[in-house]
C-alpha positions in Angstrom: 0.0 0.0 0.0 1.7 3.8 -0.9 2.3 5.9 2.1 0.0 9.0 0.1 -1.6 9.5 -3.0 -4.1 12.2 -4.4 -7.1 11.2 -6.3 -9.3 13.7 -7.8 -12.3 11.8 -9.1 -14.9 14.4 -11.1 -18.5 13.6 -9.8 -20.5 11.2 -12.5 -23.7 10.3 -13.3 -23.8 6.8 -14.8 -27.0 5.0 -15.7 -26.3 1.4 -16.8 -28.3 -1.3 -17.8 -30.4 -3.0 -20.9 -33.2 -0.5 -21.6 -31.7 2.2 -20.2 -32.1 4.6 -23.2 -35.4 5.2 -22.0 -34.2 7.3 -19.3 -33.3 9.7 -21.8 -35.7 12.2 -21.5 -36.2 12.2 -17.5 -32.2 13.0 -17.4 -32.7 16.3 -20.4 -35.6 17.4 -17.9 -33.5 17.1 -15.0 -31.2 19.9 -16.5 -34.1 22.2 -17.6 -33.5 21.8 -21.1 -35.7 21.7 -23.8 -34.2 22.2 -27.2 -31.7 19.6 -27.5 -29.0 18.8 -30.2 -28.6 15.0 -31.3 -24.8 14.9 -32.7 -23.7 11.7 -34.5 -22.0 10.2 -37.4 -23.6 9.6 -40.9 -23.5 5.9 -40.4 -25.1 6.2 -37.0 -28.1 8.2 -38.1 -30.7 5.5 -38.1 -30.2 5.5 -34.4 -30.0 9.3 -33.8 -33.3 9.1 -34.9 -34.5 6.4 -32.5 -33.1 9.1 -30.2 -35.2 11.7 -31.1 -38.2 9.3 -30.7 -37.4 8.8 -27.6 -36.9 12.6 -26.4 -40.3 13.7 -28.7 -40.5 17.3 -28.8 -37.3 18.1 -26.6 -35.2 16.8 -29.9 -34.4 20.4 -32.1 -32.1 19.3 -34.6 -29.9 15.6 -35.4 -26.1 17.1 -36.6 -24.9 13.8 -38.5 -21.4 14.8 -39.5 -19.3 14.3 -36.8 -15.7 12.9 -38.4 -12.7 10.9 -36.5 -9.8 13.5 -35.5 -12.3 16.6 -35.0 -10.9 18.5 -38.2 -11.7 22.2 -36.9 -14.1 22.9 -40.2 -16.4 19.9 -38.9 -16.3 21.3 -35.5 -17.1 24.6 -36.2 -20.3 23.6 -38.4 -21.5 21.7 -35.7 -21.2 24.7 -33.4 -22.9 26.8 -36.0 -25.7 24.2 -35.9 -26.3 24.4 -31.8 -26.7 28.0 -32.0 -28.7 27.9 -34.8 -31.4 26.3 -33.1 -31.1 27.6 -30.0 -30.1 24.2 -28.3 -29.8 24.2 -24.8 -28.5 20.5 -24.4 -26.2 18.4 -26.4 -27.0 14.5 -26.9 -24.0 12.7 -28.6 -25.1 9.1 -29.8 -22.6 6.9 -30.9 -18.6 6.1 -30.5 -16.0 8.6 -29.5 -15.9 10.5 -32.8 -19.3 11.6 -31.8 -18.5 12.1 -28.1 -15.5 14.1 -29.1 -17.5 16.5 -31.4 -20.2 16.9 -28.6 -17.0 18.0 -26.4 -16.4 20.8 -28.2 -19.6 22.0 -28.8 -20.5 22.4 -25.0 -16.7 23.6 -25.2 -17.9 26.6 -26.6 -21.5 26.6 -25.8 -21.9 26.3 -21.9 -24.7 23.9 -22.8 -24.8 20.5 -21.1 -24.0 16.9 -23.0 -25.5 13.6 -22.4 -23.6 10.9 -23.5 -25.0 7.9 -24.9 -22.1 5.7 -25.7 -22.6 2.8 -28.6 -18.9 1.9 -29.1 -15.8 1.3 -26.0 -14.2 4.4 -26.8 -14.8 5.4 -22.9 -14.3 9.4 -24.1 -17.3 10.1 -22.2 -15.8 9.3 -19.2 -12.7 11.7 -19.2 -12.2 15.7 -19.7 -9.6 14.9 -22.7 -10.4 16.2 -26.1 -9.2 16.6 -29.4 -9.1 18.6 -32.4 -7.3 18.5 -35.6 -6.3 21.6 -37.8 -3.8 21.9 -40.9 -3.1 18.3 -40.0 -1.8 18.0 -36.8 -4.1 17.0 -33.7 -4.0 18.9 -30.2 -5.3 17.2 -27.5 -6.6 19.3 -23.8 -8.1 18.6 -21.0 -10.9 20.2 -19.0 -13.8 19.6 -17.2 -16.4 21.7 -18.3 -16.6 18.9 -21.3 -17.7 16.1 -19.2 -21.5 15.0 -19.5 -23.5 15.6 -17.3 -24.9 11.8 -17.0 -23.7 8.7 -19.5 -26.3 6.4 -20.5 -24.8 3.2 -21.4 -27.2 0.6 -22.3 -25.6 -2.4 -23.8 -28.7 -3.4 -26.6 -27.3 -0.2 -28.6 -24.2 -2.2 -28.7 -25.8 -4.6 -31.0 -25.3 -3.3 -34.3 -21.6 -2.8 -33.6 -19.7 -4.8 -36.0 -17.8 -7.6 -34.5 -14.2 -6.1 -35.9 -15.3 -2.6 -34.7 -16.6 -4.8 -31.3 -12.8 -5.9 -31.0 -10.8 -2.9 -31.7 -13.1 -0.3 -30.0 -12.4 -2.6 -26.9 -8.5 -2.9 -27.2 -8.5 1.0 -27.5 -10.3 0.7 -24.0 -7.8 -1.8 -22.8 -5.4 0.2 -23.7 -6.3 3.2 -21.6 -6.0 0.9 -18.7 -2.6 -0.2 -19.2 -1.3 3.1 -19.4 -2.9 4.1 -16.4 -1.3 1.1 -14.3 2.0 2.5 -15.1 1.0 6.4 -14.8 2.7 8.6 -12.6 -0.8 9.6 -10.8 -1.7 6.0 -10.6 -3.1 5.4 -7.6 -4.6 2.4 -5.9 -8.4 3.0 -6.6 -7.4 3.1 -10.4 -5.1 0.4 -10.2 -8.2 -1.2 -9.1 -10.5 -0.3 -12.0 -7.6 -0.9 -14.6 -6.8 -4.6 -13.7 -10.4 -5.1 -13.4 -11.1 -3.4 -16.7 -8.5 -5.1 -18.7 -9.6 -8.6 -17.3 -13.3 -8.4 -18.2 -12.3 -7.1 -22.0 -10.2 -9.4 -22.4 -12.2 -12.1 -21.2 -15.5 -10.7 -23.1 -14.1 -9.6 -26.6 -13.3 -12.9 -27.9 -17.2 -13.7 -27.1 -18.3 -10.8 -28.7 -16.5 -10.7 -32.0 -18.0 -14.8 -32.2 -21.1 -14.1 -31.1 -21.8 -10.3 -31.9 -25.8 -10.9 -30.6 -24.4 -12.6 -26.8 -26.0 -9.6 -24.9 -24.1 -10.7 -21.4 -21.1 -10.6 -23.4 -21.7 -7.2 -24.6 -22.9 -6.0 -20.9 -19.3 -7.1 -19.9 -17.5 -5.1 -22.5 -19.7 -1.9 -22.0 -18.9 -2.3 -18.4 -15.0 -3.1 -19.0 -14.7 -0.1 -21.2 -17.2 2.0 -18.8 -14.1 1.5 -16.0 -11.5 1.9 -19.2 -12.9 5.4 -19.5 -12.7 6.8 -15.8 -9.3 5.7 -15.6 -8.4 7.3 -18.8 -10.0 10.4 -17.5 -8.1 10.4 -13.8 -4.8 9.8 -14.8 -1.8 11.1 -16.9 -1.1 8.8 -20.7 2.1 8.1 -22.1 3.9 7.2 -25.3 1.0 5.1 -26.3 -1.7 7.3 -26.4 0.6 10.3 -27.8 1.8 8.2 -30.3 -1.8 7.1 -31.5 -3.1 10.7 -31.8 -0.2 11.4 -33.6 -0.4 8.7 -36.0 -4.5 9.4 -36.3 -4.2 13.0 -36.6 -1.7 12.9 -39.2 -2.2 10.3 -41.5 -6.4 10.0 -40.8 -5.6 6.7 -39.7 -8.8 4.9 -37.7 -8.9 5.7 -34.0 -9.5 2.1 -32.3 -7.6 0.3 -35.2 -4.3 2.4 -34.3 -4.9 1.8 -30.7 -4.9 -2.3 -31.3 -1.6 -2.2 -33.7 0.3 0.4 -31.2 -0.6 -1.1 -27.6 1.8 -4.2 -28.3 4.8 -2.5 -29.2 4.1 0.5 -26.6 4.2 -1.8 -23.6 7.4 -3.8 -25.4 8.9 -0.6 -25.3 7.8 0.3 -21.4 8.4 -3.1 -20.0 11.7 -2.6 -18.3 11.1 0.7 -16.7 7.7 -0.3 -15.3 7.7 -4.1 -14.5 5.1 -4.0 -11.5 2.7 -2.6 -13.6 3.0 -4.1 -17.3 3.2 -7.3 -14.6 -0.4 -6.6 -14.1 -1.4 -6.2 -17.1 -0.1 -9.6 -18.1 -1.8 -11.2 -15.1 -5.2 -9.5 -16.1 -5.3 -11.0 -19.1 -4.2 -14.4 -18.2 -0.6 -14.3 -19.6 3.2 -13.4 -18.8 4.2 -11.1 -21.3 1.2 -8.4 -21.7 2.9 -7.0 -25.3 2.4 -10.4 -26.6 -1.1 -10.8 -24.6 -2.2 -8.0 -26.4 -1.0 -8.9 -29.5 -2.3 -12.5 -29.3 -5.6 -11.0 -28.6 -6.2 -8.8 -31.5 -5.1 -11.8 -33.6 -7.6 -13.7 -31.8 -10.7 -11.0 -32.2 -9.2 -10.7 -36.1 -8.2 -7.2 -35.8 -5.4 -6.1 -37.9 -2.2 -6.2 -36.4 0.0 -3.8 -38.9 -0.2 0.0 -39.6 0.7 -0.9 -43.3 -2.4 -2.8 -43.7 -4.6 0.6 -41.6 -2.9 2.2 -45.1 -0.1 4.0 -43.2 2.5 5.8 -45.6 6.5 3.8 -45.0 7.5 7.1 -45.6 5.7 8.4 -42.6 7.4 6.7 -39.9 10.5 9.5 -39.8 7.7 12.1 -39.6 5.7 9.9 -36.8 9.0 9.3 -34.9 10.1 13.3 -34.8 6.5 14.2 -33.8 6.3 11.9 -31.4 9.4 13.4 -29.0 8.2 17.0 -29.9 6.2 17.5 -26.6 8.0 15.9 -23.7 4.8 13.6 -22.0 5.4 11.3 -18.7 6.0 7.6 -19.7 8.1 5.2 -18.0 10.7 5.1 -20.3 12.4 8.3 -21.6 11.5 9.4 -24.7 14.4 8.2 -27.9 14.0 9.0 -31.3 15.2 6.0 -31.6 13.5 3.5 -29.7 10.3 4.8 -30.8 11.5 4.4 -34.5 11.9 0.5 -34.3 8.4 0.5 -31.9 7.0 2.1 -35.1 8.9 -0.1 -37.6 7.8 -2.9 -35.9 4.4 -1.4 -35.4 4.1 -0.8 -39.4 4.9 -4.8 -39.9 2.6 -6.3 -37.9 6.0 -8.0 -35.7 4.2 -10.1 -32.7 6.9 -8.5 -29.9 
């Protein structure tokens, strides 16, 4: 047990459970709203609409083109659209690309989001967003984007793809591991991190073979649901810089980065945090957690290579210099070097 630790946990509201969606409408009128703004993706429109259904005359306006990586022309249209109708609440349905586009609307706004999460992302959970502008993505932190309640119910988690299902939970897995080894870890999320990354990795296999197992999909809501808050309370590493590098830049898929990065990011931390990345490996019933977590995306069928997510050779120099640009905490110290053969072996596909 440490001798002293600080944790500063932002007050949630987290309604859980299969059905749940139809709380919906009690939680907008809890906040005095009633002009609300249903953000989403194209794809997800269908079920935007479901959510307007659902809040009847509260729902103003459905914005369906939120994008990965936040370009600043998407965000701003979106913004545009809020004041247009006068919202007064934000509803993001969908993955994190549509969480991260409610973000900065309340960003600006001062209006409150709902979150109603369909994918593992877990970016309703944390303060952290992101936009990208001229092609490089910034990342920030603050709390005035957090929702005001996150609806999770695990029946809108149906329709997910089963190789979406299994790199949408990796990226949650992910933000576990680094927050094992993070220099604000501290026993509570410890806690939630082992936990997280044990039921993911014992629920994503099921998923991805049997996309309509319901308990499975409970268990992977709820691993990612703990995947989120820990993302949110502690400090990431190389990994995560790396991935919104490599996303930002090359418009490279979110999740699918995080699956082909995490292996090589916790080869490369291994030595300099051996309690931790120990943990990991035990969570998800192994003793090496890079090859764990490479075995496991082989397993789920995700790809394993940035070549085959249609990254450029040629943009591994410019990925490497980026990447030691802003000095971040990780266990190891940043090398230009050392991250060069993490991405070399990151573009191949090598199992570490």
């Amino acid at each position: 047990m440490p001798n002293s630790f600080t944790f500063d946990l932002p007050a949630y509201r987290t309604i859980f459970g299969i059905g749940s969606l139809s709380q919906l409408r009690d939680e907008v009128e809890r906040l005095g709203s009633t002009r609300v703004l249903i953000v989403c993706t194209e794809p997800e429109r269908r079920l935007a609409e479901q959510v307007a259904v659902t809040l009847g005359d509260l729902a103003v306006a459905i914005f369906d083109d939120a994008v990965m990586h936040h370009p600043v022309e998407t965000v701003q249209a979106a913004r545009d659209c809020a004041a247009d109708v006068n919202a007064d609440c934000c509803v993001t349905v969908g993955g994190g690309t549509t969480t991260g586009t409610g973000k900065l609307v309340v960003l600006e706004t001062g209006i409150p989001l709902i979150s109603v999460p369909t994918t593992y992302a877990g970016s309703e959970m944390t303060p952290i967003y992101g936009i990208t502008e001229a092609g490089v993505k910034r990342t920030g932190r603050d709390r005035r984007v957090l929702p005001r309640t996150v609806i999770y119910d695990p029946q809108l988690t149906l329709s997910l793809p089963p190789q979406a299902s299994g790199a949408s939970g990796i990226n949650a897995i992910a933000h576990s591991v680094e927050a094992l080894y993070a220099p604000d870890a501290n026993p509570i999320t410890s806690l939630m991190a082992v936990e997280s990354i044990r039921t993911l990795g014992r629920a994503l296999p099921v998923v991805v073979r049997e996309p309509g197992n319901l308990e499975a999909r409970s268990d992977a809501l709820y691993g990612a649901w703990l995947a989120g808050i820990v993302l949110g309370s502690t400090a990431m590493g190389l990994h995560h810089k790396l991935c919104h590098t490599l996303g930002g830049t090359f418009n490279l898929p979110h999740a699918d980065v995080h699956t082909v990065v995490l292996p090589h990011a916790i080869a490369y931390n291994r030595d300099y945090a051996p309690d931790a990345i120990g943990l990991a490996a035990a969570a998800l019933g192994t003793s090496n957690a890079a090859q764990g977590a490479y075995d496991l995306a082989v397993t789920i069928g995700a790809k394993t290579s940035l070549k085959d997510l249609g990254m450029p050779e040629a943009g591994l120099e410019r990925a490497a210099d980026l990447a030691v640009q802003n000095r971040y905490p990780n266990p190891r110290p940043l090398e230009r070097e050392g991250i060069r053969e993490l991405l070399h072996n990151a573009y191949h596909g090598n199992r570490p």
